[in-house]
C-alpha positions in Angstrom: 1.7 9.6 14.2 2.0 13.1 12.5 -0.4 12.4 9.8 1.2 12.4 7.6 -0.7 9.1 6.3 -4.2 8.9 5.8 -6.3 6.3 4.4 -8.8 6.4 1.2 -12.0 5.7 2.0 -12.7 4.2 -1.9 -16.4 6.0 -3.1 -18.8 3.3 -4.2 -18.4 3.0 -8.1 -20.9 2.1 -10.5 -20.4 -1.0 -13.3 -21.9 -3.2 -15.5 -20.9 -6.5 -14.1 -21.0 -6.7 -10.2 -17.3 -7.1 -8.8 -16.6 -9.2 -5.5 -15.2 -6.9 -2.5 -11.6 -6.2 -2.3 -10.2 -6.8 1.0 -8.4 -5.0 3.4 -5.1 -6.2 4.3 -3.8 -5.1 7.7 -1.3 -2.4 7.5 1.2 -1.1 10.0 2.9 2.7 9.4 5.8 3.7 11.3 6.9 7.2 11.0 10.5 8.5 11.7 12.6 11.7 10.9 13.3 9.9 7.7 10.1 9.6 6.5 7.4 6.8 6.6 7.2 2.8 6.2 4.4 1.4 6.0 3.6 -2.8 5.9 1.0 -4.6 4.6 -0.1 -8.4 5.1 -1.0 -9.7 1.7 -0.7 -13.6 2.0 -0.7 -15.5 -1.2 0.2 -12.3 -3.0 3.0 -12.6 -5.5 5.3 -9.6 -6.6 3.2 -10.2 -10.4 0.0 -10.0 -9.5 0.8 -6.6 -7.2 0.0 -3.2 -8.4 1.3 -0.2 -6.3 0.6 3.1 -8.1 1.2 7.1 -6.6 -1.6 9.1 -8.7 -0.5 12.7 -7.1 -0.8 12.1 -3.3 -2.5 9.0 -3.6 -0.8 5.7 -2.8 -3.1 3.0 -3.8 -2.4 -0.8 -3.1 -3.5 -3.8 -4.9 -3.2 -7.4 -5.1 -4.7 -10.7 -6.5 -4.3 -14.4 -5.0 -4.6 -16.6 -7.0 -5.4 -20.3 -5.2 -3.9 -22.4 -8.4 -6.9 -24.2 -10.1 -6.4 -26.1 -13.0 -8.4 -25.6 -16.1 -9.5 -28.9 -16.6 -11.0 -29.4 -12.6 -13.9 -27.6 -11.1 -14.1 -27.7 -7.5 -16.3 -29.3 -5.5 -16.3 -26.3 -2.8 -14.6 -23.2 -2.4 -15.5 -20.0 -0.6 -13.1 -18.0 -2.2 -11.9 -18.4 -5.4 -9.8 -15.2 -6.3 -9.3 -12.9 -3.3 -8.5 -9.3 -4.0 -6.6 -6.8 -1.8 -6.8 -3.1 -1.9 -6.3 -0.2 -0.2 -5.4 3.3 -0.7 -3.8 6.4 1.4 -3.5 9.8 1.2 0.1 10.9 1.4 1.0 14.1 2.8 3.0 16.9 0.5 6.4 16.4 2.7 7.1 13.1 1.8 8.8 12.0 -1.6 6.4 9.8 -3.8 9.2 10.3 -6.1 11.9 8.1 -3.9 9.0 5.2 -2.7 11.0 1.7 -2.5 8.7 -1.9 -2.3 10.2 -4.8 -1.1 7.8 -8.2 -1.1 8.9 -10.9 1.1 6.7 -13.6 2.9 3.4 -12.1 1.9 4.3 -8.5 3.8 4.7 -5.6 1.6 7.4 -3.5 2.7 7.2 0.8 1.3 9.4 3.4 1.9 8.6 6.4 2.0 10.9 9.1 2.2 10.7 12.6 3.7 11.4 15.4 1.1 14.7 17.2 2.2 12.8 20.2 3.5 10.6 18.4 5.3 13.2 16.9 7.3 14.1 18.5 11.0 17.5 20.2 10.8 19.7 21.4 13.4 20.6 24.9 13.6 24.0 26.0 15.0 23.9 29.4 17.3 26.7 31.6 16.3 28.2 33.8 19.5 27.4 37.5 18.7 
């Protein structure tokens, strides 16, 4: 891979209420001349309850399952009951946060990311002198 992904290690934040951990979902990046697509397995995740956000060259990934309880039952045992997914990356300055396409289908995020037009490898044509 040229590096052109790299992931966030998230700093240990401080809050009033303790927070489960998020997990990390298993992510696959692919780079071409194009630009970058990178999956994610985020089962029981649906397009609602997914936040992708770009914060300068940030790309930050986050999602909530929810396992459908009903108000009126409490279970009798459950390890999880809300499961969080999140994970961040640092994008490199060549590619186009501006262009990013998401597509959700069977609990694997799909993004693409685009290669700004500069970044892209070019041809150059040699002219006989």
């Amino acid at each position: 891979m040229d590096m052109n992904v790299k992931e966030q290690v998230p700093a240990q934040a401080e809050s009033a209420a303790p927070e489960a951990p998020a997990l990390a979902p298993p992510v696959d990046i692919v780079e071409n001349e194009n630009g970058i697509t990178l999956k994610a397995d985020l089962p029981g995740v649906s397009k609602e309850s997914l936040s992708i956000r770009v914060d300068g060259d940030q790309l930050s990934v986050e999602g909530t399952v929810r396992l459908g309880e009903t108000p009126n039952m409490e279970p009798v045992y459950a390890e999880i009951r809300v499961a969080r997914y999140r994970r961040s990356f640092v994008l490199s300055r060549d590619l186009d946060t501006e262009r990013i396409a998401a597509t959700m289908k069977n609990g694997v995020l799909t993004l693409t990311v685009p290669k700004r037009e500069v970044a892209k490898p070019r041809r150059i044509e040699v002219q006989a002198a």
